[in-house]
N, C-alpha and C positions, 0 to 999 in steps of 0.2 A: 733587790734583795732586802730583807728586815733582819732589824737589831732589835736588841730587850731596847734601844734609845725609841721604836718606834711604838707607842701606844698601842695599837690596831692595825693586826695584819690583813689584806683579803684574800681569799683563797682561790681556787680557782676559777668556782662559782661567782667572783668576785664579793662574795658576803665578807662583812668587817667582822674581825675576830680578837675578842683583846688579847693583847699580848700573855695577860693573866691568866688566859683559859688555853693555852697552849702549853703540851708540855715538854717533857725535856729532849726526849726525840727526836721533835718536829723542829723543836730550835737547834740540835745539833746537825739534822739534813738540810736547814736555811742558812747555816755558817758554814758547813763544809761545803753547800754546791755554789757559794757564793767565792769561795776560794779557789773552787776548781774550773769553772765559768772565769774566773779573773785568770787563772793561771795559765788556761786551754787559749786564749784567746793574745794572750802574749807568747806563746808558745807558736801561735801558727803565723803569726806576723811573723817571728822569728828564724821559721821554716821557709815563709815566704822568701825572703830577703836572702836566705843562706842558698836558694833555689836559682834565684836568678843570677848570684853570685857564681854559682856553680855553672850555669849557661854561659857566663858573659868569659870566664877563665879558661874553659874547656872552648869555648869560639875563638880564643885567642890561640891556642895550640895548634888547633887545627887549622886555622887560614892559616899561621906560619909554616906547618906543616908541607898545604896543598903545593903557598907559596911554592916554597925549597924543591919539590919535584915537578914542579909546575902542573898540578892538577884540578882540571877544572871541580869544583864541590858542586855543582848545579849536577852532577853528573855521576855523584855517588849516592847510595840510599840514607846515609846520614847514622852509619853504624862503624863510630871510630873507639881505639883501647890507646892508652899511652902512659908514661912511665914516666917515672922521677928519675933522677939518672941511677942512683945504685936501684933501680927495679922493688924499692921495699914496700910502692904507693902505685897502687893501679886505679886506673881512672875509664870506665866505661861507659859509653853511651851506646842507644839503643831504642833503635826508630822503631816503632810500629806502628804498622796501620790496621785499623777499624775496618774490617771489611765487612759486608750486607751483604746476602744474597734478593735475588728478585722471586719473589713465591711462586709466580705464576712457572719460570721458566723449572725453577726448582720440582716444582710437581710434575710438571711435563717430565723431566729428567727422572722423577722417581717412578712412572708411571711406565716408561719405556724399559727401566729396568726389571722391572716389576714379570714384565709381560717376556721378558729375555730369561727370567727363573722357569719362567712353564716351556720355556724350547729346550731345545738340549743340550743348554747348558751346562747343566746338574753333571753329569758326566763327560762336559771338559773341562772344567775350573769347578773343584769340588768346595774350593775357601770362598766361593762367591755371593751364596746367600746368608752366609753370617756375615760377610763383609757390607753386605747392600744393607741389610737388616739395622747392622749395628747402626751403618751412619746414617742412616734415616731416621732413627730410634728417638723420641722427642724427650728431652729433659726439661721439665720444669713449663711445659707446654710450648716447647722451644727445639727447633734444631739446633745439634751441635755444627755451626761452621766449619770447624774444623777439621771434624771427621767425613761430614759431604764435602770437601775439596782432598780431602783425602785419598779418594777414589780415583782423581785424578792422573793416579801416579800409578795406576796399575793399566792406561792408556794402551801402552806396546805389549802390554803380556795376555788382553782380553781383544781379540781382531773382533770380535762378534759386532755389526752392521746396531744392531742395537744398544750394544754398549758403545760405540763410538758416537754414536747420534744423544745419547745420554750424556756424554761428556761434553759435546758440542755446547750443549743447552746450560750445563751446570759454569763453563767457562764465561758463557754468557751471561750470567746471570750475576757474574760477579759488579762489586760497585765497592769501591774506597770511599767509603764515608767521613773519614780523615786519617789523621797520624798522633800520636803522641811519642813523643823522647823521655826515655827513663835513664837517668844515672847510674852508677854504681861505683862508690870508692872502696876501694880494699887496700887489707895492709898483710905485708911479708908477714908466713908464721916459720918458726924455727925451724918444721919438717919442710918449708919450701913451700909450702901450700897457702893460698893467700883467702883471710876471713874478710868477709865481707861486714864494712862497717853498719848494723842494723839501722835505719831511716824511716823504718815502719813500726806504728806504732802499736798494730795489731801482734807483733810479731816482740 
């Protein structure tokens, strides 16, 4: 970053620009993004350290916790809540996994469904082709995950040979591509409802 102490700025082009031919603008966006770049960057250190802090104290609850009822943690999903004792401090965690689907089996499964709309369907499960439609439906040149395992859960109410072989394909298709743990601390509000302390920056 440059100051009026530096003779010659360069720009992006990397051309030398005297500081004299610059003006008042340009030096007010060089000193304020030079304060926000310092300030952003102590800020996420900051975050960092308050993060793992937050991992290393809520690890400490919960092995006490497992300890006290004797419960193996190898053996739960890693989604624990717990409380200060007067209840005014809630403390949340919250595993999720990254789930992928496989495209080839994925199409296979939308192709069988597809072909279960032209049978006679239509007139036993009438929500069925705005259900298949919707989760198939590409956002952003993307299937929504979420809504094709969504389908999943209409298993016992669609018997159709076709629709189960489509479900087959789609459970198959799944893959955990990892997990991430999200926090959440909140504080007692006077109506009994508890705000969640905001953490995010976009928010």
């Amino acid at each position: 970053m440059y100051t009026s102490k530096d003779k010659t700025w360069k720009d992006a082009k990397g051309v030398e620009v005297p500081y004299t031919r610059t003006d008042a603008l340009e030096r007010l966006r060089e000193k304020n993004a030079a304060i926000l770049h310092r300030e952003a960057l102590d800020l996420e250190k900051r975050i960092a350290a308050f993060k793992l802090r937050t991992l290393e104290l809520h690890r400490e609850v919960v092995e006490a916790n497992a300890k006290k009822h004797n419960v193996d943690l190898s053996k739960t999903k890693g989604n624990h809540t717990w409380f200060d004792f007067a209840r005014t401090v809630r403390v949340e965690a919250d595993m999720q996994e990254k789930v992928q689907l496989d495209d080839i089996k994925v199409s296979a499964a939308h192709e069988k469904l597809m072909a279960l709309l032209k049978d006679t369907v239509k007139s036993e499960v009438e929500f069925l082709p705005e259900l298949i439609n919707s989760a198939f439906e590409n956002t952003k040149g993307q299937l929504d995950t979420r809504k094709v395992l969504s389908l999943l859960g209409y298993r016992r109410k669609v018997k159709h040979t076709l629709f189960q072989e489509a479900m087959d394909l789609i459970e198959g298709s799944i893959n955990v591509a990892g997990t991430k743990q999200y926090f959440r601390i909140s504080e007692l509000m006077p109506d009994g409802s508890y705000r969640n302390i905001n953490l995010n920056f976009s928010k």
